[in-house]
N, C-alpha and C positions, 0 to 999 in steps of 0.2 A: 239242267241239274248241275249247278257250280260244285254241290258235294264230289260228284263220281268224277267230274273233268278234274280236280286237283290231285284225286288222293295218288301217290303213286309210291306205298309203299307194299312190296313183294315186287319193286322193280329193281335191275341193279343196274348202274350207272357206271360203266368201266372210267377209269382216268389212275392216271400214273400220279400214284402219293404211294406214300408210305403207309398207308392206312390200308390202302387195298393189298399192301403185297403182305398183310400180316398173319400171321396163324388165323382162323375162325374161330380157335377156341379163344383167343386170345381177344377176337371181337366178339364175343358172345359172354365172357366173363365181365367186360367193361359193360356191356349193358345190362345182364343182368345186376349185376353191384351198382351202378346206380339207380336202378329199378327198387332192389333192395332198401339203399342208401333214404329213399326216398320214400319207401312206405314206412321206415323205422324213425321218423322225425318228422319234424311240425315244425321246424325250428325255421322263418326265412331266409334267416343268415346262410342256412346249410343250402336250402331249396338254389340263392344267389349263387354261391359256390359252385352248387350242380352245373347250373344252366352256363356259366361261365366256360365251365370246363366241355360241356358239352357240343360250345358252341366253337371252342378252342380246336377239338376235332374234328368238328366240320369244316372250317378253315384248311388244318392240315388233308384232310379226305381232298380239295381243290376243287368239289363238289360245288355250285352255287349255291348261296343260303336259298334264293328261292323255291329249290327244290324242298327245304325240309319248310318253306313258309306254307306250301302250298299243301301240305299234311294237318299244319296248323289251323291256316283259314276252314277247312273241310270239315275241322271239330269243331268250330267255336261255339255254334249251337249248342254244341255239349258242356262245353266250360260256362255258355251263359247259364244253362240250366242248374248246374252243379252248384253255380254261385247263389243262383237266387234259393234252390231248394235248402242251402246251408243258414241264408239269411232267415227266409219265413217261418224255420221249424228251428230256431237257435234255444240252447239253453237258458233257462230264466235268469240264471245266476250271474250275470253281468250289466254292464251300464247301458241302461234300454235307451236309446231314440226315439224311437214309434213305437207307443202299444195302441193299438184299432180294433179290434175287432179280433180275425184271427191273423192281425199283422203282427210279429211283434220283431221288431229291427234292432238290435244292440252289437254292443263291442263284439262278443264272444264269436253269434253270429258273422257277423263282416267277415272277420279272421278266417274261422272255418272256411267260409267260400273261396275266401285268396288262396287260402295254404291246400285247399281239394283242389281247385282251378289248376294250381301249379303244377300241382302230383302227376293229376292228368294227361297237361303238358310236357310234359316231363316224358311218362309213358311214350307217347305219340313220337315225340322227337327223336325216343331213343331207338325204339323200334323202327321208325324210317333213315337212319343211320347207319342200323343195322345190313337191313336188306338194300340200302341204294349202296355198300360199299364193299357186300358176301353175295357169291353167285349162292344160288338156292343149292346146290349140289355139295360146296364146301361147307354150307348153313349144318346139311344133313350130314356129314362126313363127323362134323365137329361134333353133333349131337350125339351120333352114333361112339364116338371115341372118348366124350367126356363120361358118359353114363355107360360104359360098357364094362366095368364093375360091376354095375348091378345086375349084369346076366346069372351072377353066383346062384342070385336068388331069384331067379326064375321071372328075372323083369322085363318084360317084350321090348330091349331097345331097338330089335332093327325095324316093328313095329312102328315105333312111339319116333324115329330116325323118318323110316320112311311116310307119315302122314305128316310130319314138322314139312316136309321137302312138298310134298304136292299142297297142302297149304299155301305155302305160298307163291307155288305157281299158278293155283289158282286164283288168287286175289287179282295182278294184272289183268287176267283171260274173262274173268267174270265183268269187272270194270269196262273191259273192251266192249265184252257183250251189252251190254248193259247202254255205254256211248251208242253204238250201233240200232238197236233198239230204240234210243231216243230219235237219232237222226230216221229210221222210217217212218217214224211216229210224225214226225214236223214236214216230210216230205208228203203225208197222209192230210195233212191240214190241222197237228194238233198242236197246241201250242204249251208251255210249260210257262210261263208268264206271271207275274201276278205276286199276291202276297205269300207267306209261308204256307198256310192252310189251302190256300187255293192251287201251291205247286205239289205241295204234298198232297190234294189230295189226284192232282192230274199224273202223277207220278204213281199211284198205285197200280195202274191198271198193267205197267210192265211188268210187274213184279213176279204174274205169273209165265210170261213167257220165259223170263229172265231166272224159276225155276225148274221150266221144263226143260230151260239148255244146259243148265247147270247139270241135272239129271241125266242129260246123254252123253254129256262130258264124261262126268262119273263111271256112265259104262261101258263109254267107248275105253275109259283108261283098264278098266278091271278087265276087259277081254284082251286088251293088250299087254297086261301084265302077265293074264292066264299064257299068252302066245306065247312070251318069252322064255316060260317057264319057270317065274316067279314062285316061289315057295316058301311059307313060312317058317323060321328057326332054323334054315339052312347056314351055315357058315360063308362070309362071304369076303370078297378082298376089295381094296380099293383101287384104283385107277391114278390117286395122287396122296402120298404117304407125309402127312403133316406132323412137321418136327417145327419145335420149336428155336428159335434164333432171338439176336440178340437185342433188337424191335420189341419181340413181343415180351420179351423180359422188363426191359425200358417200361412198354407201355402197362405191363402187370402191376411196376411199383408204382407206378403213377396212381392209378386206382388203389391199389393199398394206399398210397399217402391221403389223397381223398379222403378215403373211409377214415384213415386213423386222424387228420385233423377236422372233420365232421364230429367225430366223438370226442375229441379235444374242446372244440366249441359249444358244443351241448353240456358238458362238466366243467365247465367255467362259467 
């Protein structure tokens, strides 16, 4: 299963950059603004833009690209599908190619599947950006300190904090499980081989082990939170007190500049 052996995002990848020593909020702003950035436009010029700058960070992060290729290759089946579903079901109202039957292939079409494909992309990379260069803890700290305003009104952040934070410790731990699984499975005499439908369909038969561990995961965690004495809407402190510096200011106007020549380009 090449999908579960590449994906490795909910993992963090420590390395000395400037990118890891930066606020969380300050990485959690840049990715969601270009998440943003990115469902508010069609434009490819802007999409080029994104992905430049994205990949600018990556660089600085000292991270290998291979690590965020390897989030990519995992989705492609989903970028191919996204592409051809945007072709086959395209609007009439363009310069058709093929009309067949219920083919019908034109400009409008094509577009959409580039400009969906990307968005996608986009998502993927940012989100594994994210988490290979924020422990899961600072993830939760940040979420908990950006949204924590809207306690006024009765809005469960240390809730909405703490299931952001086992999210993503669970994505690793289930991937593991799940590797793990396959390798008993091939030690057993089964093979995964073969075309997409024929892995796919050799692939379902974990899925129930691979929910019944998930499930014990789950409550082995909830008995262990009951132990600690976890309670909900208690007041609580943190362990690392996130101030902001003059990095994350840097990289704050950087993404406003983004945004505001993104909207520069789209009104020209």
């Amino acid at each position: 299963m090449p999908f579960l052996d590449n994906i490795n995002i909910g993992q963090y990848i420590p390395a000395n950059s400037i990118i890891h020593r930066l606020d969380p909020r300050t990485k959690l702003t840049i990715t969601l603004g270009i998440m943003i950035l990115a469902v508010a436009t069609t434009d490819l010029r802007i999409y080029l833009g994104i992905v430049v700058f994205l990949l600018a960070l990556a660089a600085i992060s000292k991270i290998p690209l291979p690590y965020y290729y390897r989030n990519l290759k995992s989705f492609f089946w989903l970028f191919l599908l996204t592409f051809l579903l945007h072709i086959l079901f395209a609007p009439k109202e363009s310069t058709t190619y093929i009309n067949w039957c219920f083919v019908r292939i034109n400009q409008q079409g094509i577009l959409n599947g580039i400009v969906y494909s990307i968005r996608l992309a986009i998502f993927v990379f940012s989100a594994a950006f994210l988490s290979l260069t924020t422990q899961a803890v600072e993830l939760t700290d940040a979420v908990f300190k950006s949204f924590s305003p809207l306690k006024r009104i009765k809005f469960p952040v240390e809730e909405i904090s703490l299931i952001t934070m086992i999210s993503l410790r669970f994505i690793p731990l289930l991937l593991e499980e799940a590797i793990t699984l396959k390798k008993a499975q091939i030690s057993r005499g089964a093979t995964f081989e073969g075309g997409l439908i024929k892995r796919t369909r050799r692939t379902l038969p974990l899925l129930v082990p691979l929910f019944i561990s998930s499930f014990r995961k789950a409550d082995e965690l909830a008995l262990a939170l009951d132990a600690r004495g976890f309670r909900s809407g208690q007041k609580r402190t943190s362990f690392q007190k996130l101030v902001f510096k003059a990095p994350d200011y840097l990289f704050l106007s950087l993404i406003l500049m983004v945004i505001g020549l993104s909207y520069w380009i789209k009104m020209v």
